[in-house]
N, C-alpha and C positions, 0 to 999 in steps of 0.2 A: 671718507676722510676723518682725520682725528680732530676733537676742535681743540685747538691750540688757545690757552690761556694767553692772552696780550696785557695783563696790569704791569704797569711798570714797578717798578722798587727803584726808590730815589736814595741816593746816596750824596754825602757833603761834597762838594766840587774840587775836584781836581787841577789845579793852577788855572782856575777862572773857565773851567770846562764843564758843563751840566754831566754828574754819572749816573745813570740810570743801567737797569736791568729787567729783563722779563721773561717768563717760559715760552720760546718760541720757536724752539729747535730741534726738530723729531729727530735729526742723523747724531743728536748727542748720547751718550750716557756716562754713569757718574759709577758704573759698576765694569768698568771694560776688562779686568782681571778676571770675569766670570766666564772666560774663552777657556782659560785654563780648567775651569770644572768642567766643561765640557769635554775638553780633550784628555781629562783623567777619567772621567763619567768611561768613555768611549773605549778606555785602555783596561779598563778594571771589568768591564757588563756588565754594572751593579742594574742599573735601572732596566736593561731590558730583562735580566735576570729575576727584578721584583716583579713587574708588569707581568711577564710570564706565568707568577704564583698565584697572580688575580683573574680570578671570571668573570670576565667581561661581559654582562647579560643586556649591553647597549643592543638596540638595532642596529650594524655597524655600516646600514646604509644613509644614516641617520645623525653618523657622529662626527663632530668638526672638531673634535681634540679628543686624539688618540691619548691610549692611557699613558702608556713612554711619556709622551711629550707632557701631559700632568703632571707626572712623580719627577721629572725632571723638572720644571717650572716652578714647582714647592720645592725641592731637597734643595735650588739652587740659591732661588731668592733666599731661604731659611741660612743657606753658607753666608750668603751676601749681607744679614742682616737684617732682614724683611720676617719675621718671624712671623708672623699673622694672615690668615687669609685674606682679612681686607686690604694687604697690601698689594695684591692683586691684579685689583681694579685700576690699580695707579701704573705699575709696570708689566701688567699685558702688553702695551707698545713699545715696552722699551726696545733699543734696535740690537743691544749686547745681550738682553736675555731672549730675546725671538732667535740669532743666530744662536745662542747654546743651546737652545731646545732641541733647532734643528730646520729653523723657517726661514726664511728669505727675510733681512732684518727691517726693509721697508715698504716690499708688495705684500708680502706674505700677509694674513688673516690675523687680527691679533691673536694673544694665547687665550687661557683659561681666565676665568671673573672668579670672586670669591663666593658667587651663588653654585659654580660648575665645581668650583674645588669642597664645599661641604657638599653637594651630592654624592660627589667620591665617598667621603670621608663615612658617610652615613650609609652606605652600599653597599659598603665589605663587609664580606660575611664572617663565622667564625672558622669556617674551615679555610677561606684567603686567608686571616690571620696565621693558623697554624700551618700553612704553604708559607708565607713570610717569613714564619721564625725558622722554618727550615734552609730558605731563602741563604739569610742571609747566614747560616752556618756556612751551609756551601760557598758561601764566598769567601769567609774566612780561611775555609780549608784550601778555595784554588789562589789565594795570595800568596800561597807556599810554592815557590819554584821546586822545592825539592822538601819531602818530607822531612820535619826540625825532629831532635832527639828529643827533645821536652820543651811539653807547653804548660804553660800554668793557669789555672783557671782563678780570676780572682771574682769574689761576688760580694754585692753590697747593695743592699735598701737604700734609696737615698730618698728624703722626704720633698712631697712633690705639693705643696699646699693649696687645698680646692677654697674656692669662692661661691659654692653654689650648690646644686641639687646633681651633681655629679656623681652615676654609681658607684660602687664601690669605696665612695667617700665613710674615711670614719675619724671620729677623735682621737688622737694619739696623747695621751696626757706629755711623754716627754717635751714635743713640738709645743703645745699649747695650743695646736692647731683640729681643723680637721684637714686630712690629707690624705694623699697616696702615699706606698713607701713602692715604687716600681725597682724589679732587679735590676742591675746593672751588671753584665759579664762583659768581665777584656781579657788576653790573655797577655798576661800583668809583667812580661819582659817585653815586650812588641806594642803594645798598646792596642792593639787591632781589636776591635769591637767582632766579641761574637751575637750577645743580643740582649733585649732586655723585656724585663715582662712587668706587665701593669699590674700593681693588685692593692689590695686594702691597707689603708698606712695602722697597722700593727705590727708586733715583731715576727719573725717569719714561722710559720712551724718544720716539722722536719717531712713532715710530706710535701709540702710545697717548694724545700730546698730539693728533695728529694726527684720530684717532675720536673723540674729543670735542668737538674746535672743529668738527668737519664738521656734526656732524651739529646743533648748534646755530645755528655759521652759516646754513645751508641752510634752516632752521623759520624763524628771523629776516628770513632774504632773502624768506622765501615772502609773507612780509606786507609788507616791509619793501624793498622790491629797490633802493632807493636809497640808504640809509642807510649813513652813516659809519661801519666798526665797529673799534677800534681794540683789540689784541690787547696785553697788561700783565702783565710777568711780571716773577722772576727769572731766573737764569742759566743754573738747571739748564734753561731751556726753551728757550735757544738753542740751538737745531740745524738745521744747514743744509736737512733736511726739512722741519722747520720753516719756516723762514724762505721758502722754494721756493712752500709751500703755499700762506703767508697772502699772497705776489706776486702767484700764479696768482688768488686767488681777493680780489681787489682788496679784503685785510684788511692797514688800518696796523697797524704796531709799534712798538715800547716793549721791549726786553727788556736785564736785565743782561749784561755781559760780563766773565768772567772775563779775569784780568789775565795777561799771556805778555810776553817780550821786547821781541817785535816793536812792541807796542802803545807798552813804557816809550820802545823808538827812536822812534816816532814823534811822541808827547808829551814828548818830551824838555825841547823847551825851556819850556812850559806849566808843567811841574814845575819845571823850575830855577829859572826867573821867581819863583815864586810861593814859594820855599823865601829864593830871596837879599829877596823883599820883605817876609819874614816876620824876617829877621834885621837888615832894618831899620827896619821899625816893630816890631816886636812885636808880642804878642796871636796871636791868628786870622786866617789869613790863607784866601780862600777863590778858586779861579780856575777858569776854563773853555777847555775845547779843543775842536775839532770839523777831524775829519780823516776821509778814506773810506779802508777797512780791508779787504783782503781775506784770510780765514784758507785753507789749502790745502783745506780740505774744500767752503766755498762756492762757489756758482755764480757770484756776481760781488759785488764792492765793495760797503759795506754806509757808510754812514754812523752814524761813533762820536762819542759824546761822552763827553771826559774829564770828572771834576772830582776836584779837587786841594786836598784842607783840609789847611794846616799850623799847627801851634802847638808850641805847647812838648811836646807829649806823640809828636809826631813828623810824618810826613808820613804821610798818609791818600788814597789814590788809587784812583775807581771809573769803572767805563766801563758803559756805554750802548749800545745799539747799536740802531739805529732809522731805517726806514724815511721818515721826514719830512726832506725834503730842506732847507725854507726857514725851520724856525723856529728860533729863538736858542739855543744851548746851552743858556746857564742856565735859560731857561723852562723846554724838555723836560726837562732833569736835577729841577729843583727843582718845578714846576707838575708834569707829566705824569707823569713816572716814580716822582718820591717820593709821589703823590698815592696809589698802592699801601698805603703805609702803612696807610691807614685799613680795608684789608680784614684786617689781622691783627684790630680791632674786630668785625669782623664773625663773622671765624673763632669770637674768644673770646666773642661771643654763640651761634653754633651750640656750639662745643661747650664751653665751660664754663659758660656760662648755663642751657644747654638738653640738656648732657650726652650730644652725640650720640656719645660714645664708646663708650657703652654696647653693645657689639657682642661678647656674650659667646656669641650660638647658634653653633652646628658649621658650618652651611652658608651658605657666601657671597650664596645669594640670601637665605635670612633674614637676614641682616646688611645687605645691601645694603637691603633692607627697610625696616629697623629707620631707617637711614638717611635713606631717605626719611620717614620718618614725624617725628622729630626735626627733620627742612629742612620738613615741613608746620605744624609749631610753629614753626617761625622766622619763615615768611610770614605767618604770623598774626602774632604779635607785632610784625612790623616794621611789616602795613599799621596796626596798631594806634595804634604811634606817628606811622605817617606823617599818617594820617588824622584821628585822634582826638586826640592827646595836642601837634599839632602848636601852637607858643605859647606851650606852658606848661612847669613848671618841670620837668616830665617830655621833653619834647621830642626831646631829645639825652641820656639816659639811656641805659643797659647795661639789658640783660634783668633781670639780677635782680635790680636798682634797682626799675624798674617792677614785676617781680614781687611784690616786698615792699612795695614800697607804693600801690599799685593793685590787684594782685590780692588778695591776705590781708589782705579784709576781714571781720571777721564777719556774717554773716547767718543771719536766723531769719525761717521761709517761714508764709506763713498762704495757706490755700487754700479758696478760697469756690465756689458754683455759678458764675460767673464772672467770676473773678479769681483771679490767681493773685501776692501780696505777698512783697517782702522786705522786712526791715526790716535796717539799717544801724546801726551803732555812732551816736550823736548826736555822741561825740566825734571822730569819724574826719577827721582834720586837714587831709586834701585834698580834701574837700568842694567847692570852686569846679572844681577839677579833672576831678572828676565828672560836675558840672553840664553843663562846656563842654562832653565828652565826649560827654554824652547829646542836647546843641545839636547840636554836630557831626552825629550818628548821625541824627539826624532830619533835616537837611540832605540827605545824602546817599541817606537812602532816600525822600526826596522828590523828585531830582534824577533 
């Protein structure tokens, strides 16, 4: 049995009534919205799909928490909130995350400890790792009911700050820190996480962009051999390897261009235009240029697109550089390029929503790990809202919007010879929300 905490918590009296409170209630939980990760978990295979990737080198007569039930226990609690393995130790019994695991929520054995989940963590090899990243491409790819005409690959460093003697730790002087800078790929109209890769917080070079588009491009092409895929960056990504690769291997471009001389001569008059119209209307002035640009490191002429904001606070000038021969400056700069943006949303759902910073073990493959296990929280939450929450006032929400008010619901479990009940707050305010939810969920696993 579990030993249940009895300390009261005293509270000011209620019309002459002593209020007290205490932990003493196993059929409760304070995460009851965690059904629904299950039953998106269940609709997606993401976890038996990762589980799969890994070699299991347990005795498996020997083992009392399968690996499923682990990557699901972490990806869940991590949606929930619970970011840390020592959170663990506290909701092992919960009776909402033993039933999403998959265990009977009050006979059943508890789940995994935070000593079981760093053995995981420390166990994976490098080749589980590259079975993972393959992993979760393929799940990206079977997200597609029907192959899309173009996907967009957007990719971006984000700074990931260490505390400690963690490998691949280095100084970044822009950060001030030491850190990681990990990849982060989405594909940047759909938001759907393809993957991301851990590595040393410096700026990227073009071999290391280079082993990452390949080996995504190529999984994609394998299903996909026709499709559009267009490649979304910034600046640090332009490099003539770069740019070499994604010609050779018929991938469009989008990438920033840092700003040099040559480029101001060429735009010259686009800028001046647009500074003398500024000083005679007033306001904001906004213009476009598109010129082909060769720098001494490329192989051949690149087509650039200026644009040119002026106002009162001064002249503002960024370039583009991009494969697409026939479409309109301002579309590509304002439509394609700036369309990027919405992956910083994405970033701060992996990791401020979902905490994938958290990368405090010693060894890069446990962190790379960890990693993934954080992006297996994200794909749940995203099909979550794609699928289920899509309509409603949730829809277009941040992670832990939906977190707080989807997931942290109260629930209190009753368990019969066959049934197994929650019961739900009566006041819980998104009640319709719910409903559609579980419409949805039925839909789909009718379909």
């Amino acid at each position: 049995m579990n030993k249940i905490i009895t300390t009261q918590l005293e509270f000011t009296p209620l019309n002459r009534k002593k209020m007290t409170a205490q932990f003493d209630e196993p059929r409760v939980s304070s995460d009851g919205g965690a059904l629904y990760l299950r039953e998106v978990d269940r609709h997606i295979g993401l976890m038996d799909r990762l589980a799969a990737a890994i070699d299991d080198t347990r005795r498996q007569s020997h083992v009392d928490h399968e690996l499923t039930e682990l990557l699901r226990q972490r990806a869940y609690q991590i949606a929930c909130g619970y970011e840390d393995a020592d959170d663990c130790d506290h909701l092992r019994m919960d009776p909402v995350l033993k039933t999403a695991v998959g265990r009977d929520p009050l006979d059943a054995p508890n789940l995994g400890s935070q000593p079981t989940m760093s053995r995981l963590e420390n166990r994976v090899t490098t080749r589980d790792l590259i079975r993972l990243g393959y992993a979760f491409i393929d799940q990206f790819i079977g997200s597609y009911d029907t192959p899309p005409e173009v996907i967009v690959l957007d990719m971006d460093p984000t700074a990931d700050h260490v505390h400690g003697h963690q490998q691949l730790a280095l100084f970044n002087a822009f950060e001030d820190e030491y850190c990681f800078m990990p990849f982060h790929v989405y594909e940047g109209t759909s938001g759907k996480y393809i993957t991301s890769v851990l590595r040393a917080g410096k700026t990227p070079t073009a071999s290391e962009i280079i082993s990452v588009l390949k080996r995504i491009v190529r999984r994609i092409r394998r299903c996909w051999p026709k499709l559009q895929i267009i490649f979304r960056a910034d600046s640090q990504h332009t490099k003539p390897e770069v740019m070499k690769w994604l010609d050779a291997h018929n991938v469009a471009f989008v990438t920033g261009l840092s700003p040099n001389k040559r480029l101001e001569t060429i735009f010259k008059s686009t800028i001046r235009d647009a500074e003398r119209k500024h000083q005679r209307l007033g306001g904001s002035v906004r213009a476009y240029g598109s010129d082909f640009y060769q720098a001494g490191t490329w192989e051949k002429s690149q087509r650039v697109i200026c644009r040119v904001q002026v106002s009162d606070k001064g002249t503002d000038v960024r370039y583009v550089v991009t494969s697409f021969q026939e479409a309109g400056a301002k579309y590509l700069y304002e439509t394609v390029y700036c369309g990027r943006g919405k992956m910083e949303l994405m970033i701060k759902d992996h990791k401020v929503a979902l905490k994938s910073d958290r990368t405090s073990c010693t060894s890069k493959q446990a962190n790379q790990f960890r990693l993934f296990v954080h992006s297996a929280a994200y794909v749940i939450m995203h099909a979550l809202r794609e699928n289920l929450l899509r309509g409603s006032e949730l829809a277009t929400a941040q992670f832990d919007t939906i977190r707080l008010r989807l997931l942290k619901i109260g629930a209190r479990v009753d368990v019969g010879k066959t049934f197994i009940r929650f019961h739900f707050p009566e006041a819980y305010p998104l009640q319709p929300v719910l409903i559609r939810a579980s419409e949805r969920l039925a839909a789909l696993n009718s379909s």
